[in-house]
VOPA-810852 format. One record per residue (C-alpha): residue number from 0; residue in three letters; x, y negated, z. Coordinates in Angstrom, 3 decimals, m for minus. Last residue first. Layout:
VOPA-810852
+-----+--------+----------+----------+----------+
: num : residu :     east :    north :       up :
+-----+--------+----------+----------+----------+
: NUM :    ALA :        X :        Y :        Z :
...
+-----+--------+----------+----------+----------+
***
This chain:
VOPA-810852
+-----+--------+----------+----------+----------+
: num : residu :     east :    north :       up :
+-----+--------+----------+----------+----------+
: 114 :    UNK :    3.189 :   13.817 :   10.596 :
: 113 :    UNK :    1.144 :   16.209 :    9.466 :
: 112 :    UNK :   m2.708 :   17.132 :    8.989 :
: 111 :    UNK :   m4.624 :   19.591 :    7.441 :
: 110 :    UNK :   m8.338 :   20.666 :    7.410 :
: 109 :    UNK :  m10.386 :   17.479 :    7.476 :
: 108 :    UNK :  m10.178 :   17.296 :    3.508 :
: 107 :    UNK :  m11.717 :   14.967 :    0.987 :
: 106 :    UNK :   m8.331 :   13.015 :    1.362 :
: 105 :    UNK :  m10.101 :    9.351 :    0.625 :
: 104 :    UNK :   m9.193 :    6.272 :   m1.107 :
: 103 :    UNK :   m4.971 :    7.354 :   m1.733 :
: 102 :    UNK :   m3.406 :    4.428 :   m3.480 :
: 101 :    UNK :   m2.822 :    2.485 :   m6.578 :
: 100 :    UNK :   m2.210 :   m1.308 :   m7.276 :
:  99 :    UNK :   m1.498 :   m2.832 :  m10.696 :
:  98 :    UNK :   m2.485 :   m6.361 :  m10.900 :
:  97 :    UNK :   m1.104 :   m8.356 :  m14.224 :
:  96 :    UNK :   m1.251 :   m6.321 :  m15.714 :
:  95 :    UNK :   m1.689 :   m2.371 :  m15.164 :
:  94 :    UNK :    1.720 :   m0.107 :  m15.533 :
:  93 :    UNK :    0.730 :    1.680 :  m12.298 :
:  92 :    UNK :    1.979 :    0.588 :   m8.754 :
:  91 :    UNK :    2.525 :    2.675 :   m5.526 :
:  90 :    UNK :    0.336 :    4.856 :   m2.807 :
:  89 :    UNK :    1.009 :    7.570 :   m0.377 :
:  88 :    UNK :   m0.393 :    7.255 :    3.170 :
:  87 :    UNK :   m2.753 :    9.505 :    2.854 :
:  86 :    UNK :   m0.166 :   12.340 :    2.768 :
:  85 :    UNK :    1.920 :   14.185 :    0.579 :
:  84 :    UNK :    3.491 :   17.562 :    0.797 :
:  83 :    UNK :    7.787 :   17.672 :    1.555 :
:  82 :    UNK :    8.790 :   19.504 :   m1.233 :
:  81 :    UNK :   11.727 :   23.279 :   m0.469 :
:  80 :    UNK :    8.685 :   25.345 :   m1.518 :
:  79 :    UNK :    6.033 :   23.584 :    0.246 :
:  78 :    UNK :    7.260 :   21.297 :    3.474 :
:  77 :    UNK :    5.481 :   20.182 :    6.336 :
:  76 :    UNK :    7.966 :   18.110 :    8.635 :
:  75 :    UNK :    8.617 :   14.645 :    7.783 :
:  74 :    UNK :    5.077 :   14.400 :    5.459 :
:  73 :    UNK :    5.755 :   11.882 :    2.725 :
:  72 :    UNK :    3.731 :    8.931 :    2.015 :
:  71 :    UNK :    5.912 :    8.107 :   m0.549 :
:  70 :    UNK :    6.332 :    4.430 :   m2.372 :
:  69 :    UNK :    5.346 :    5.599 :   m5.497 :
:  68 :    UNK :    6.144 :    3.686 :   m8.770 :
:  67 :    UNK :    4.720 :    3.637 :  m12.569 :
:  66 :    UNK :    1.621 :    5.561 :  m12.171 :
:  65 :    UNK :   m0.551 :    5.834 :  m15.798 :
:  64 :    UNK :   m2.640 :    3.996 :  m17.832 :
:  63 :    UNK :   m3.863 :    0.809 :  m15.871 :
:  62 :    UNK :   m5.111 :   m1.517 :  m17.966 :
:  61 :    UNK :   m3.521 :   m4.615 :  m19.962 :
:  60 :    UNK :   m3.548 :   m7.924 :  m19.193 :
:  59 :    UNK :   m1.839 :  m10.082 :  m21.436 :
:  58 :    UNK :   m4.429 :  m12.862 :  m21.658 :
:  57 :    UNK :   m4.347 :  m13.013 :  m25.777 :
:  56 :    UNK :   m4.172 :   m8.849 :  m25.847 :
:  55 :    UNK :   m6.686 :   m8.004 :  m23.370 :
:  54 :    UNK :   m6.288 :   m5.083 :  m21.848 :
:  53 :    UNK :   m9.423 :   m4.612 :  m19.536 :
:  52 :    UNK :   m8.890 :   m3.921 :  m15.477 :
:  51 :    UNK :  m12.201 :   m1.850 :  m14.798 :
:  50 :    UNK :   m9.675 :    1.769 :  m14.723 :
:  49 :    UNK :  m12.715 :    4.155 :  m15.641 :
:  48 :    UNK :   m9.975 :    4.583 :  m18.530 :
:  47 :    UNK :   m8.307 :    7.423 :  m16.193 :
:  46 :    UNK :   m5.015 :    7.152 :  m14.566 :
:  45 :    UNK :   m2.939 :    9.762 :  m15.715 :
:  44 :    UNK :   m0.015 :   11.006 :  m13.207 :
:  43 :    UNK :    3.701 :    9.515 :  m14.834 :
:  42 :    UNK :    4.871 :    9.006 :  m11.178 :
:  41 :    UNK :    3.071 :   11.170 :   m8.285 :
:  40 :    UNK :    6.417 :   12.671 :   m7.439 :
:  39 :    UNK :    6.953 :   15.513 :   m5.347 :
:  38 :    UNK :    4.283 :   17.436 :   m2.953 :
:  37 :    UNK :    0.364 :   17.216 :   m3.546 :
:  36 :    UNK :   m1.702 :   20.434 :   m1.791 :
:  35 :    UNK :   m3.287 :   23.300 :   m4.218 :
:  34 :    UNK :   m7.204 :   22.650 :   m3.901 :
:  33 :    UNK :   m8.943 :   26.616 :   m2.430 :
:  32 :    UNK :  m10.458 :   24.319 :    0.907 :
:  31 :    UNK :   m6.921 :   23.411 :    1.470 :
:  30 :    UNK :   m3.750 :   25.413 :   m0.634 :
:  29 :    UNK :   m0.340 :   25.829 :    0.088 :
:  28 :    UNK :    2.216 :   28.084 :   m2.622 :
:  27 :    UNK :    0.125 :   26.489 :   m5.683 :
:  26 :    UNK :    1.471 :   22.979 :   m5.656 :
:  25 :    UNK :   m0.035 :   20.592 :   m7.372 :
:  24 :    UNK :    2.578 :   17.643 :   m8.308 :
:  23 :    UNK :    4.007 :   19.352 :  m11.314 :
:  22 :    UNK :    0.498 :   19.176 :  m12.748 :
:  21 :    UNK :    0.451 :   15.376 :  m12.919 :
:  20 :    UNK :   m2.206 :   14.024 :  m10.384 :
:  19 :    UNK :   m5.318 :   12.843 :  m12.187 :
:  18 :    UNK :   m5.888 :    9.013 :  m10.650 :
:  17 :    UNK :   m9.520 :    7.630 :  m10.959 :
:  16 :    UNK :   m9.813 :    3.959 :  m12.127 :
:  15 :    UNK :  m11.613 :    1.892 :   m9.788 :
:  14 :    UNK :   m9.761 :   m1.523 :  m10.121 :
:  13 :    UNK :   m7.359 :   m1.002 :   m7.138 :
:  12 :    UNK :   m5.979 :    2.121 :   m8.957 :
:  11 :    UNK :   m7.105 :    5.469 :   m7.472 :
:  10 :    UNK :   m6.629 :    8.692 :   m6.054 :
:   9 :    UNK :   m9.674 :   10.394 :   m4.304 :
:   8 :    UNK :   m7.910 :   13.943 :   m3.061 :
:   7 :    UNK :   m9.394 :   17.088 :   m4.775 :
:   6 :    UNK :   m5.969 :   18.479 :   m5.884 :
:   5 :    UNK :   m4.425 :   17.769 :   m2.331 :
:   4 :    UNK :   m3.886 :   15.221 :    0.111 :
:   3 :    UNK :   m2.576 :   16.030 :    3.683 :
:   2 :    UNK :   m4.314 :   13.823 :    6.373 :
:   1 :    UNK :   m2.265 :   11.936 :    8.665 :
:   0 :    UNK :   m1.132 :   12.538 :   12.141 :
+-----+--------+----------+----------+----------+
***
């Protein structure tokens, strides 16, 4: 069983920059320690400018901004309001260059799991 992110979760792009989950991703029907659980699409969440990947115009890299793809770490069977909640497990790309990496570092909960 994996651990159910929420609100509070650590999300961020391989080069440090902290991930704000869109506000269509909080759900306020299921909440863990008083943070509304993740459930749809991360895509289009903020990542801050904490992201250490620089754009650089003559290199064309350019940092991470916001999440581009999710490949969902969806629970099977916990569901809030018709959403399947996310889990650890959930991570993607951003629109970073040339490496643009994202995942889950750390739940900050030990309350609730699903498979």
């Amino acid at each position: 069983m994996e651990k159910v992110i929420t609100e509070a979760s650590s999300l961020q792009c391989q080069h440090g920059g902290t991930i704000t989950p869109k506000a269509d991703a909080v759900s306020g029907l299921l909440t863990v320690e008083g943070k509304g659980v993740l459930t749809k699409s991360l895509v289009g969440s903020k990542v801050g400018t904490n992201c250490s990947q620089q754009t650089n115009t003559q290199t064309g890299s350019q940092q991470c901004g916001k999440v581009s793809t999710e490949t969902p770490g969806a629970s099977s069977v916990l569901t809030v309001g018709g959403e399947a909640v996310l889990l650890k497990s959930d991570s993607g790309t951003t629109d970073g260059s040339p490496t643009n990496n994202w995942s889950v570092k750390d739940a900050v909960q030990d309350v609730l799991s699903a498979d």
